[in-house]
TORDRENSE-714821 format. One record per residue (C-alpha): x, y, z; residue number from 1. Coordinates in Angstrom, 1 decimal. Example, Ala and Ser with C-alpha at 12.3 -4.5 7.8 and 13.67 -1.06 7.14 Angstrom:
2
<node <12.3, -4.5, 7.8>, 1> <node <13.7, -1.1, 7.1>, 2> 
END
This chain:
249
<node <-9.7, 12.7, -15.9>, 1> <node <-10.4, 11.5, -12.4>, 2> <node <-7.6, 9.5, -10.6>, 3> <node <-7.9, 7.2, -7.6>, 4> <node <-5.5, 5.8, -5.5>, 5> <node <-5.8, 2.0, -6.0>, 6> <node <-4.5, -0.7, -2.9>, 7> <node <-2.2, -3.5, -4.6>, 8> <node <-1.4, -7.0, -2.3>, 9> <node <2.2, -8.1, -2.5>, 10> <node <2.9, -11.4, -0.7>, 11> <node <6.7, -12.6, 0.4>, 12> <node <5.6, -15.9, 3.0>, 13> <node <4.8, -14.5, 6.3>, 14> <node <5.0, -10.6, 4.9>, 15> <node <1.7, -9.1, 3.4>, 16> <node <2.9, -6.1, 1.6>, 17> <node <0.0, -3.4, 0.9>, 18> <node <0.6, -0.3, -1.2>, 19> <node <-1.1, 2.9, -1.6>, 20> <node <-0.8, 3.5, -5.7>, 21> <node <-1.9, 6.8, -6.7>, 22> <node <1.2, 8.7, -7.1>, 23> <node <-0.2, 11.8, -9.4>, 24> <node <-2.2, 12.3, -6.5>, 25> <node <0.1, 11.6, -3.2>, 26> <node <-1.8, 8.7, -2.8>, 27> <node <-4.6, 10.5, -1.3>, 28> <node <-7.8, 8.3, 0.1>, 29> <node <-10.8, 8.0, -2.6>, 30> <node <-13.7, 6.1, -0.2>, 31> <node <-13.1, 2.9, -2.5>, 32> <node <-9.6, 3.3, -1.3>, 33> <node <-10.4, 3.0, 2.4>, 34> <node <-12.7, 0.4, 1.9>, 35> <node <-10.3, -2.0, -0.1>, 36> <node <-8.0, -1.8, 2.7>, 37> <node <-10.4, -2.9, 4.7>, 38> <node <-11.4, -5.8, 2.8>, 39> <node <-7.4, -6.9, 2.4>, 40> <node <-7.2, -6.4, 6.2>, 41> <node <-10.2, -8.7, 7.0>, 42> <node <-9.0, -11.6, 4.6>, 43> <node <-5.1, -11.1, 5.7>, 44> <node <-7.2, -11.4, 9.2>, 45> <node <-7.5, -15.5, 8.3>, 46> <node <-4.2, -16.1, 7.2>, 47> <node <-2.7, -17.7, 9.9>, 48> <node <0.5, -17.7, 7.8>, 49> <node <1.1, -13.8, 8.4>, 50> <node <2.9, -12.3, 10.6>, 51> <node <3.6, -8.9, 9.3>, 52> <node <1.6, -6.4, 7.4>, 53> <node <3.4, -3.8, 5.2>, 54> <node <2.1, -0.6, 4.1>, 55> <node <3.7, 1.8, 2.1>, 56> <node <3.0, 4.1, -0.4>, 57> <node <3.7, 4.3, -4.4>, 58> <node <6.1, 7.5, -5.2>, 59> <node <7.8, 10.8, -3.2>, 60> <node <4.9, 10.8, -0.5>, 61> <node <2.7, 8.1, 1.4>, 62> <node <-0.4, 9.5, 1.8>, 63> <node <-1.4, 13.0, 1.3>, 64> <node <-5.3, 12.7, 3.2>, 65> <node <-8.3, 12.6, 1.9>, 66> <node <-9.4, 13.1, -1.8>, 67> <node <-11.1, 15.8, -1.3>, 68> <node <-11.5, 16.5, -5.9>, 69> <node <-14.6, 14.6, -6.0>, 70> <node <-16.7, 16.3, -2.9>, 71> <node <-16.0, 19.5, -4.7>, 72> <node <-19.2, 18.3, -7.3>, 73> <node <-20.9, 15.5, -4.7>, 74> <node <-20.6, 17.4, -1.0>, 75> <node <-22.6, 13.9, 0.6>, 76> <node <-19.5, 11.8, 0.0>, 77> <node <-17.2, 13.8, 2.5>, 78> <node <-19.8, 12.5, 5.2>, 79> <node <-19.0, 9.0, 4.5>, 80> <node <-15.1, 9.5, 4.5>, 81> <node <-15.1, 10.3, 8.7>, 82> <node <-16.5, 6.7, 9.0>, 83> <node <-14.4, 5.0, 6.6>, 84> <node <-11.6, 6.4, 8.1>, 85> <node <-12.6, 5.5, 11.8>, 86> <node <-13.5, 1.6, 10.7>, 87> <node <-10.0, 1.4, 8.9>, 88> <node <-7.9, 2.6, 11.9>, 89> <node <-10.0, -0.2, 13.9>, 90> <node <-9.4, -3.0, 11.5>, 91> <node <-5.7, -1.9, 11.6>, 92> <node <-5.1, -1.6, 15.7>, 93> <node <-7.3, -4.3, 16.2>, 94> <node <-5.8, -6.2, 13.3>, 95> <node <-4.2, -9.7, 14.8>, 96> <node <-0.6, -9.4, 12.8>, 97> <node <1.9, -6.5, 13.5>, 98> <node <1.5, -3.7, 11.0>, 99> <node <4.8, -1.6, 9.6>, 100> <node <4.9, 1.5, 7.6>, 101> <node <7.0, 3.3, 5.7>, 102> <node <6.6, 6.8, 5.2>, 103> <node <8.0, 8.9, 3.4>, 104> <node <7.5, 12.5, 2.1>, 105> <node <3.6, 13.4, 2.8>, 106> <node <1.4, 11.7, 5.5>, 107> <node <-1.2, 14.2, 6.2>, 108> <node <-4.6, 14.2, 7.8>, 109> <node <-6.0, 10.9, 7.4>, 110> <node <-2.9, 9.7, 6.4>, 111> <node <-1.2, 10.4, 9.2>, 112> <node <-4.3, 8.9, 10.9>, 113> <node <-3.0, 6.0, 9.4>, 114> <node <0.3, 6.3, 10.5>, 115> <node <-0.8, 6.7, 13.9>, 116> <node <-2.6, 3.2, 13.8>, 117> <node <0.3, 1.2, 12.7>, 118> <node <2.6, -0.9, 15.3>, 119> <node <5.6, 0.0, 13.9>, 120> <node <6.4, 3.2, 11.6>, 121> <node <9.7, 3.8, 9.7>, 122> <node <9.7, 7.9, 8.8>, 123> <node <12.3, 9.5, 7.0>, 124> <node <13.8, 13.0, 8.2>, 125> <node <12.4, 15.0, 6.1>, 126> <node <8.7, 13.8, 6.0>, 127> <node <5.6, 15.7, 6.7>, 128> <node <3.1, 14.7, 9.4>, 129> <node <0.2, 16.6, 11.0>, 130> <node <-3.7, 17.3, 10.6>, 131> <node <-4.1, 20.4, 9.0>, 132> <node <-8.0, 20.4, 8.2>, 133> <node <-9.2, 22.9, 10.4>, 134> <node <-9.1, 25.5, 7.6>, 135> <node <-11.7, 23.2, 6.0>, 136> <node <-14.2, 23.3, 9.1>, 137> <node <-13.4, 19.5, 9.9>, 138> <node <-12.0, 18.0, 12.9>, 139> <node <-9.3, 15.6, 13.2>, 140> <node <-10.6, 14.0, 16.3>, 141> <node <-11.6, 10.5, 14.7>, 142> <node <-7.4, 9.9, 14.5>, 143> <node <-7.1, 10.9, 18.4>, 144> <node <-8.0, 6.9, 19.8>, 145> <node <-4.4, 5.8, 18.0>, 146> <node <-2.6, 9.1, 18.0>, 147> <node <-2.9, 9.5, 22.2>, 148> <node <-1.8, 6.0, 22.2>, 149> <node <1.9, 6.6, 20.6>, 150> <node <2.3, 10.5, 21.5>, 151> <node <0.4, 10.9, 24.4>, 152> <node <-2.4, 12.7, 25.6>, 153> <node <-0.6, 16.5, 25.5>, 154> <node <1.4, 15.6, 22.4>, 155> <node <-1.7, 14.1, 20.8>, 156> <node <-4.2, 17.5, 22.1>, 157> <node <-1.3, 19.6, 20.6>, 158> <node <-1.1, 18.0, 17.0>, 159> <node <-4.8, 18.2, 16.6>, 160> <node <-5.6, 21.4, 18.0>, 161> <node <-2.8, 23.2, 15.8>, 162> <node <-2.8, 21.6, 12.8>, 163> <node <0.6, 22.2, 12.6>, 164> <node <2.8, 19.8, 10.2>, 165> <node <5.9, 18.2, 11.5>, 166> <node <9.2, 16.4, 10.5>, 167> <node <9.9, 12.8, 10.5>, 168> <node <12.7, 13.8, 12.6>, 169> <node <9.8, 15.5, 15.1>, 170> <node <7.2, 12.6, 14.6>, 171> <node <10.2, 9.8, 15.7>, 172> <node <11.1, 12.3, 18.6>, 173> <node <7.6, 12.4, 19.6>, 174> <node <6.9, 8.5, 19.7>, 175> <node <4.7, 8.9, 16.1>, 176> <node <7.5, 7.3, 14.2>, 177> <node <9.5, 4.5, 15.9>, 178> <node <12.3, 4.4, 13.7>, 179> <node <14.2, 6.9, 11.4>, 180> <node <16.2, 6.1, 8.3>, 181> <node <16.5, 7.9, 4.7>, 182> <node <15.4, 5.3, 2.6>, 183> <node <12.3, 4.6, 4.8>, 184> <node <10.5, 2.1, 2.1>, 185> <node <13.7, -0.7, 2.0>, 186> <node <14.3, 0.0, 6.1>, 187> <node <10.6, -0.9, 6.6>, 188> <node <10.9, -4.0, 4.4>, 189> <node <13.6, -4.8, 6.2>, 190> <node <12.3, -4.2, 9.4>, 191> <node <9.4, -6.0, 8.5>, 192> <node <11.9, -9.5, 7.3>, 193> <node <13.7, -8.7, 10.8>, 194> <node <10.0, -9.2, 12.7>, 195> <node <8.6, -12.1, 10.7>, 196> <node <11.5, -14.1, 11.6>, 197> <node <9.7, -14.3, 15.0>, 198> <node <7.0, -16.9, 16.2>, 199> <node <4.0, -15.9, 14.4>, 200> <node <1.6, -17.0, 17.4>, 201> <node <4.0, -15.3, 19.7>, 202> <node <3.3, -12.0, 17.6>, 203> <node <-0.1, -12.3, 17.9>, 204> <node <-0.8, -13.0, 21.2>, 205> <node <1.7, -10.3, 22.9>, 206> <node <-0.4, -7.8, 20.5>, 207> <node <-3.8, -9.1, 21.5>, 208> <node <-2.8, -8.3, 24.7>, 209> <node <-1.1, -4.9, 24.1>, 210> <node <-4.6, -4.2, 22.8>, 211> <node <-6.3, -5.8, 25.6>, 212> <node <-4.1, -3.6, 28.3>, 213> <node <-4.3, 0.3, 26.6>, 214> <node <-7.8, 0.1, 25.4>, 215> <node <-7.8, -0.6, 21.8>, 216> <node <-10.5, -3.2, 21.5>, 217> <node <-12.9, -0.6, 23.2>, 218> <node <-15.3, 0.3, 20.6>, 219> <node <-16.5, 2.9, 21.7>, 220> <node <-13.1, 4.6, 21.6>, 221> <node <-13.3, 4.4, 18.2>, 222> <node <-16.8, 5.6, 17.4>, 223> <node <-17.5, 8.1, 19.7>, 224> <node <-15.1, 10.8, 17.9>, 225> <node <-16.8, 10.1, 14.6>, 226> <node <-20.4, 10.5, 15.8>, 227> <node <-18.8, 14.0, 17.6>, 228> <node <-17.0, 15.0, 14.1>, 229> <node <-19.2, 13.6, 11.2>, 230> <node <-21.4, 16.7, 11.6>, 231> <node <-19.1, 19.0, 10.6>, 232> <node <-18.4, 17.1, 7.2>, 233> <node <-21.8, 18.2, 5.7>, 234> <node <-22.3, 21.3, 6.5>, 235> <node <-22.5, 24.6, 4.5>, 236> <node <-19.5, 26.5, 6.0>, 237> <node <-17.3, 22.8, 5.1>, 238> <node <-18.7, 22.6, 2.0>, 239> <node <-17.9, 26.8, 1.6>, 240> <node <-14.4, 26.6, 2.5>, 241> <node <-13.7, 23.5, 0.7>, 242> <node <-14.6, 25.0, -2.7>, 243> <node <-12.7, 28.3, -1.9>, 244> <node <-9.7, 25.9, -0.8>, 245> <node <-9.7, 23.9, -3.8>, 246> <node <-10.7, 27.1, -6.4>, 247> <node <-6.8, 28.1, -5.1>, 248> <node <-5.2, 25.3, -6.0>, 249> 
END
């Protein structure tokens, strides 16, 4: 039986709460998953009304990457999941109302790509962030536009050359998590309560112009990683080590 990780709206006045629900499979990212947050982005887009956007995940981990079951059988759909990806951390940073995660347990690959496009991120200690997909022939550039922007450019080069995994502890260190707490889903509501309090216009402008001033409405910042990377999601020696990756598991 095949699983997907489904995108439920919660809304609480000015708070838009999104979660990732697919908690068999650490709310991992089908395609249809991407795209639905898209679409609730682009309508929470016109709601003048919302200040804050919560994400959080269903479960003991927020997002464990892609879902990578399905390519096994159909090797085309891991060349549309680079672009999905790229357009959803877009529609996030570029997103008019301030977006909070909570993380806990797993945020890997493209969900720490996620993580990295969020305004604000509450992390727990003992969470997992990194990108390692370079076992599977596949780059984790497209996630480098956001992640330079809240590590840095060495922290950033670092994390997605290495592929190493780090601690909520590390991410918060680090600038990928702004805030540390053990219960990370009830701190981010919270945290989210705190921030809608404010002027919703207020919100919006000073991020349109935090966006305007570190080069987040550049387009091209976004899409040039994906036509660099998107190659390397078709091709046989992907496709090889995927199967021998997911034969282990």
């Amino acid at each position: 039986m095949t699983h997907e990780t489904h995108v439920h709206l919660e809304q609480d006045g000015p708070i838009a709460s999104l979660w990732l629900d697919g908690p068999a499979q650490r709310n991992a990212l089908a395609r249809s998953t991407m795209t639905r947050l898209c679409e609730e982005l682009e309508r929470l887009e016109t709601c003048p009304d919302i200040a804050v956007v919560l994400l959080r995940g269903r479960g003991e981990s927020f997002c464990a990457g892609f879902d990578l079951g399905p390519v096994v059988d159909e090797p085309a759909l891991l060349g549309e999941f680079i672009p999905g990806l790229s357009q959803l951390l877009k529609r996030m940073r570029q997103h008019r109302a301030v977006i909070v995660a909570g993380v806990q347990g797993a945020a890997i690959a493209g969900g720490c790509a996620i993580v990295s496009a969020c305004d604000l991120v509450v992390a727990s200690p003992g969470a997992k962030l990194g990108y390692p997909v370079h076992a599977l022939g596949l780059s984790p550039v497209v996630s480098a536009p956001t992640l330079a922007q809240a590590v840095g450019d060495g922290a950033a080069r670092s994390l997605l050359l290495s592929g190493r995994l780090i601690s909520g502890t590390e991410a918060h260190q680090l600038g990928l998590a702004t805030h540390l707490h053990d219960d990370p889903v009830k701190a981010s509501g919270d945290l989210a309560s705190t921030i809608s309090g404010h002027s919703p216009q207020a919100l919006e402008a000073t991020k349109a112009w935090l966006n305007e001033l570190d080069g987040s409405l550049d387009e091209d910042r976004f899409d040039g990683p994906v036509a660099g990377s998107a190659p390397l999601a078709t091709d046989a020696e992907s496709m090889s080590l995927l199967r021998k990756r997911w034969m282990r598991r």
